[in-house]
C-alpha positions as CSV (number, residue, x, y, z in Angstrom):
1,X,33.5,3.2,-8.3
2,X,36.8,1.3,-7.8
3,X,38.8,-1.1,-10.5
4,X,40.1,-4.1,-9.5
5,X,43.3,-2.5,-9.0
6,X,41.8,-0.4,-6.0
7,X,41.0,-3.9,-4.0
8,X,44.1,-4.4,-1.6
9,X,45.8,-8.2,-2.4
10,X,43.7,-10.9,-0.1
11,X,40.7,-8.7,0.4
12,X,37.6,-10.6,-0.1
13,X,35.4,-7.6,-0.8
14,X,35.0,-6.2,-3.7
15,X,32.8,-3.1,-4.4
16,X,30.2,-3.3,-7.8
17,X,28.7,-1.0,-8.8
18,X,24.4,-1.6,-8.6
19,X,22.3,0.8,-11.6
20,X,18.4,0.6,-10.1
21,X,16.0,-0.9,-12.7
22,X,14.1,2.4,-13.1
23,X,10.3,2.5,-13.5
24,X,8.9,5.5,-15.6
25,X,5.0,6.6,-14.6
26,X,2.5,4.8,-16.1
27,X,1.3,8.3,-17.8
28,X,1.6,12.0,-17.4
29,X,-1.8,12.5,-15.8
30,X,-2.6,9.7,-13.0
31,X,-6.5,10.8,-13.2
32,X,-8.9,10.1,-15.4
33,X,-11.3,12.0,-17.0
34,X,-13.8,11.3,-14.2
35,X,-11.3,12.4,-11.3
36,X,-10.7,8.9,-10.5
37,X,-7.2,7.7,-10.2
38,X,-5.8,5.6,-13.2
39,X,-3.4,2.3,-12.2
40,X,-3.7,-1.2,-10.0
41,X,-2.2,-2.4,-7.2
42,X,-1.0,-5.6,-6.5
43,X,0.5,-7.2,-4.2
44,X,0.8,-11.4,-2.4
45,X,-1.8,-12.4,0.2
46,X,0.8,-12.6,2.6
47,X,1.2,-8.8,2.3
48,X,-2.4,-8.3,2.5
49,X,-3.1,-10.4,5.7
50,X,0.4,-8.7,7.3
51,X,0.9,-6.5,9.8
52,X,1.8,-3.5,7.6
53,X,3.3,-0.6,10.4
54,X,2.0,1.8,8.2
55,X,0.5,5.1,8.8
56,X,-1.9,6.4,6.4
57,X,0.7,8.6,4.5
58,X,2.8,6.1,3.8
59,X,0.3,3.5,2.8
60,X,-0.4,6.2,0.2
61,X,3.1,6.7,-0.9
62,X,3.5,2.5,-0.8
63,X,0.9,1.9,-2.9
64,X,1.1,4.9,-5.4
65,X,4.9,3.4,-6.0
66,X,3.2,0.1,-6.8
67,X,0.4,1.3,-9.5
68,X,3.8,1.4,-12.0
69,X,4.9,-1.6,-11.4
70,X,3.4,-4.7,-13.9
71,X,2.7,-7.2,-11.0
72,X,3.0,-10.7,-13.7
73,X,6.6,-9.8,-14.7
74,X,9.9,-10.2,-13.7
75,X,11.7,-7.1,-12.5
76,X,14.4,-7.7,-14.5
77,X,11.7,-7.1,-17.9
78,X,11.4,-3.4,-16.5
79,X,14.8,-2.7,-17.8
80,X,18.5,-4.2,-18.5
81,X,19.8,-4.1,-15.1
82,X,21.5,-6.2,-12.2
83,X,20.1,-3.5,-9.4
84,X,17.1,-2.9,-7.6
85,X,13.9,-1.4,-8.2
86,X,13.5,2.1,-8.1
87,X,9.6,4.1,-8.6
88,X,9.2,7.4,-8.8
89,X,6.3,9.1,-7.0
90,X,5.2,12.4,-7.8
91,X,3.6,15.3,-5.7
92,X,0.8,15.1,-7.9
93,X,0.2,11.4,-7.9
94,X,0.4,11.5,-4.1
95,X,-2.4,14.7,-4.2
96,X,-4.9,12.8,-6.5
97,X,-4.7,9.3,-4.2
98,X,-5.1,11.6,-0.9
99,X,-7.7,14.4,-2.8
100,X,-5.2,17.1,-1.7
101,X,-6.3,20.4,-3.8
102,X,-4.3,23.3,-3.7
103,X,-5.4,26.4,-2.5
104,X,-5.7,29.7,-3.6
105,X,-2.1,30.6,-5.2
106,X,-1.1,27.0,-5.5
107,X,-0.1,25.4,-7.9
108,X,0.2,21.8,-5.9
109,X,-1.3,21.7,-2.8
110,X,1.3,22.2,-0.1
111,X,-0.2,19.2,2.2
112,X,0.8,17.2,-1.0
113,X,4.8,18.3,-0.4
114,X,4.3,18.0,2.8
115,X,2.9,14.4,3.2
116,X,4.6,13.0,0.6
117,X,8.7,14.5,2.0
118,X,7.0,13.3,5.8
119,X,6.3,9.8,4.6
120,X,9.6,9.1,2.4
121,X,11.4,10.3,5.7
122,X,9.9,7.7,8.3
123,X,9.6,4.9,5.6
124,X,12.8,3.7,5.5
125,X,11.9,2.4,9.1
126,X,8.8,0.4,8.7
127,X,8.8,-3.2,8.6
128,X,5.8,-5.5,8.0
129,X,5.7,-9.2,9.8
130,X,3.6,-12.2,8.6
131,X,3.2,-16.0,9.5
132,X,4.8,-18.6,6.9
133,X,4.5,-21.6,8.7
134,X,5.4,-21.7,11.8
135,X,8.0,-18.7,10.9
136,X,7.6,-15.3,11.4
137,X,8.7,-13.0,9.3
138,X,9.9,-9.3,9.6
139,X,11.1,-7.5,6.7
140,X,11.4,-3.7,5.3
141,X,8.9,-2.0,3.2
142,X,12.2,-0.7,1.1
143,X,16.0,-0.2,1.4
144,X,16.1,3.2,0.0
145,X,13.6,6.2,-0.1
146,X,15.0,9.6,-1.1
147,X,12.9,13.2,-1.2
148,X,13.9,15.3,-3.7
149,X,13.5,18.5,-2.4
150,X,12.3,21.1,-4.6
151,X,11.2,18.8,-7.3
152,X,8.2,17.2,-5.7
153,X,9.4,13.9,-5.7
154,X,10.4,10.8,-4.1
155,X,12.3,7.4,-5.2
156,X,11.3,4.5,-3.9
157,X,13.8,1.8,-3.8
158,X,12.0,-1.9,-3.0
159,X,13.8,-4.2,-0.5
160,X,15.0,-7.3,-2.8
161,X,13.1,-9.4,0.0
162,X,9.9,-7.9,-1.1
163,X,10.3,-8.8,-4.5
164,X,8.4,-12.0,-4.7
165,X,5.7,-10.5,-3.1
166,X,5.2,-7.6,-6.0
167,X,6.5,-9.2,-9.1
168,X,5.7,-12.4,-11.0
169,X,2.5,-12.8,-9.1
170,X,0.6,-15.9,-11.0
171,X,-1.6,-17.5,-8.0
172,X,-2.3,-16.3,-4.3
173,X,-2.4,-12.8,-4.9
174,X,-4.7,-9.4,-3.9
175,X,-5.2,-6.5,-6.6
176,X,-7.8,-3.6,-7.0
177,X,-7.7,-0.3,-8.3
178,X,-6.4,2.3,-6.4
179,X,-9.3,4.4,-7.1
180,X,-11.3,2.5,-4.8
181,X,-8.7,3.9,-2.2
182,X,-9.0,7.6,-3.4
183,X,-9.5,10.0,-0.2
184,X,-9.0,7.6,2.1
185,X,-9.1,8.8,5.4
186,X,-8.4,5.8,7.6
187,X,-5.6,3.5,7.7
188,X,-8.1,0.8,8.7
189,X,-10.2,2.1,6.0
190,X,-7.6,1.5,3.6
191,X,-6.8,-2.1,5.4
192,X,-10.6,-3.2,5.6
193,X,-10.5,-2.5,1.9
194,X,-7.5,-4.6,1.3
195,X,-8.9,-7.7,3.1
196,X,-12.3,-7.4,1.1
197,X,-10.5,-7.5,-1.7
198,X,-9.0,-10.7,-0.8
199,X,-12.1,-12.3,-1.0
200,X,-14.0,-10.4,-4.2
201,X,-14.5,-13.1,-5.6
202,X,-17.2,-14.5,-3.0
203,X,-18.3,-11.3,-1.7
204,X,-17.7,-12.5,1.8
205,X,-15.3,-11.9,4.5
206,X,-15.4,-14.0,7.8
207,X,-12.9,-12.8,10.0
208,X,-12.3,-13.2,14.0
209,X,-11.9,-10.4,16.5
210,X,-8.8,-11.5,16.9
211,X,-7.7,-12.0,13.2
212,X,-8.8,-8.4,12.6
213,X,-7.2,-6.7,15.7
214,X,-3.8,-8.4,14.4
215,X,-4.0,-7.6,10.6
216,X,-5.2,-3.6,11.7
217,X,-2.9,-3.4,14.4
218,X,-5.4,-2.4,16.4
219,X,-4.6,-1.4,20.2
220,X,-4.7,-3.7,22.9
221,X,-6.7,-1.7,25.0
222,X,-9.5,-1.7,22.5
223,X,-12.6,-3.5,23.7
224,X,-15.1,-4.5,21.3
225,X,-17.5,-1.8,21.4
226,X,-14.2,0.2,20.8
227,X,-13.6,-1.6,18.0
228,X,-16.9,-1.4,16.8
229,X,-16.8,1.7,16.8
230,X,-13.5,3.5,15.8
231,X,-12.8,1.0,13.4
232,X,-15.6,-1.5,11.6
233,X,-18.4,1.6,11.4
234,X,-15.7,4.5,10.7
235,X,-14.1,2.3,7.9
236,X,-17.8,0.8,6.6
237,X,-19.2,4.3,6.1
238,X,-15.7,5.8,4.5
239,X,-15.7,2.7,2.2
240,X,-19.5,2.7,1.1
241,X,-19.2,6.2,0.6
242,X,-15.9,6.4,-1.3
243,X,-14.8,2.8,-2.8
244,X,-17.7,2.0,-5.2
245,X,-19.0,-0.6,-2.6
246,X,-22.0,-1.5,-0.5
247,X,-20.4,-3.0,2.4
248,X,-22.8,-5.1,5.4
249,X,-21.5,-6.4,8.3
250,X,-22.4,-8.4,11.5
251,X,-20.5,-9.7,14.7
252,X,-21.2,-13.6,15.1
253,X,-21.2,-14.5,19.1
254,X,-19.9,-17.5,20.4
255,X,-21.2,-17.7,23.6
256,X,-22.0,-14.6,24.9
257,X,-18.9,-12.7,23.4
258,X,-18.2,-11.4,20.0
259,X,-15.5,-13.8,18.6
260,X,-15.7,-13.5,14.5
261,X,-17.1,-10.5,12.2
262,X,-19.0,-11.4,8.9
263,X,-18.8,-8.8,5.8
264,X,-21.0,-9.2,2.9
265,X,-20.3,-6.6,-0.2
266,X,-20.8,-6.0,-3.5
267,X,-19.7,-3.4,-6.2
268,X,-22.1,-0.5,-5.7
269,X,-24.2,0.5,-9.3
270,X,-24.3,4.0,-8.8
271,X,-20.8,4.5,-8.1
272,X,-19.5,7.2,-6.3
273,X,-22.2,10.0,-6.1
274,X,-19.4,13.1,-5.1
275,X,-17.7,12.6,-8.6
């Protein structure tokens, strides 16, 4: 970096230099004993009920970044720093939130490398957009995501405009345990999941068509029975099965069309009966 002396007379920029507030894991091994991942996720309700442009890899990558991070502090309590926010993800983090074994001769599974180098690449580009007021708002997942390349792992550098939607989170805000994520196979899956949460505490989503299609991002040229049927009963079944739920659902009519979608669910006793 350059000294003062490097900035030509009259120049009104100067270059500082920026150290990232570095997040170490939360522990060596991300599973517990059970196979189920360790950490929680947390995040606004205007992150939850945003349109997230993200495909099911980076969701993964996303969230496993945001298991380290201690959602009721400030970022500056993670470390002595005027920089950003950077997480490291690891290969094997990113295995045990997909369920990625290795094969024969492995010692990581390879789809592990692969997904998680394939997500840090097209991250950089994803935005999410949400409603506050009457504004609409468009802003980047993160500023900076680097692979390092025969390390098996990635750094994950927040955007600062994001900030207020991960950290310091006292009211208004959506967490669950990633676990409840584990295997996911579904971006709506994963989504559903995330709007249930939103409302755990009555055990009841209503949602419109319309609400839904927005917050999924589901095509256009889905009709309902489409929808019905590549989303709500794909990501019902996938969550019952996998998330430690028992998940109901009906379509409420007005008229002679479908216009909202009720969910009733609850956490499921026996747990997940593939551990």
């Amino acid at each position: 970096m350059g000294s003062e002396e490097d900035v030509p007379l009259g120049s009104a920029v100067q270059i500082v230099e920026s150290r990232p507030i570095e997040l170490s894991d939360l522990e060596d091994d991300i599973l517990e004993g059970d196979g189920r991942v360790k950490g929680t996720v947390a995040m606004s309700r205007a992150l939850v009920n945003a349109q997230q442009g993200l495909s099911l890899n980076e969701k993964r990558l996303m969230m496993t970044a945001l298991r380290s991070i201690d959602s009721r502090k400030s970022p500056y309590q993670h470390g002595k720093s005027d920089g950003y926010v950077s997480v490291r993800v690891r290969a094997d983090e990113f295995a045990a939130v997909a369920e990625l074994s290795p094969r024969s001769g492995e010692k990581q599974s390879a789809a592990a490398y692969k997904g998680l180098k394939d997500a840090c690449a097209s991250l950089y580009e994803r935005k999410l957009t949400y409603m506050d007021g009457k504004k609409l708002v468009k802003l980047r997942w993160v500023w900076k995501a680097t692979y390092h390349d025969g390390e098996g792992w990635a750094e994950i550098c927040f955007s600062p405009d994001l900030t207020p939607h991960i950290f310091m989170l006292k009211s208004r805000f959506v967490s669950y345990q990633l676990k409840f994520a584990q295997g996911l196979q579904s971006i709506y899956s994963w989504r559903l999941l995330e709007l249930l949460m939103r409302e755990k505490d009555r055990g009841v989503l209503f949602i419109t068509v319309d609400d839904l299609r927005q917050t999924l991002e589901i095509p256009e040229k889905y009709r309902f029975a489409d929808i019905k049927r590549r989303v709500i009963d794909t990501a019902v079944v996938e969550l019952n099965e996998k998330a430690d739920l028992v998940i109901r659902w009906e379509p409420v009519k007005r008229g002679r069309a479908v216009h909202s979608l009720r969910f009733e669910f609850s956490d499921n006793p026996q747990g997940r009966l593939d551990v």
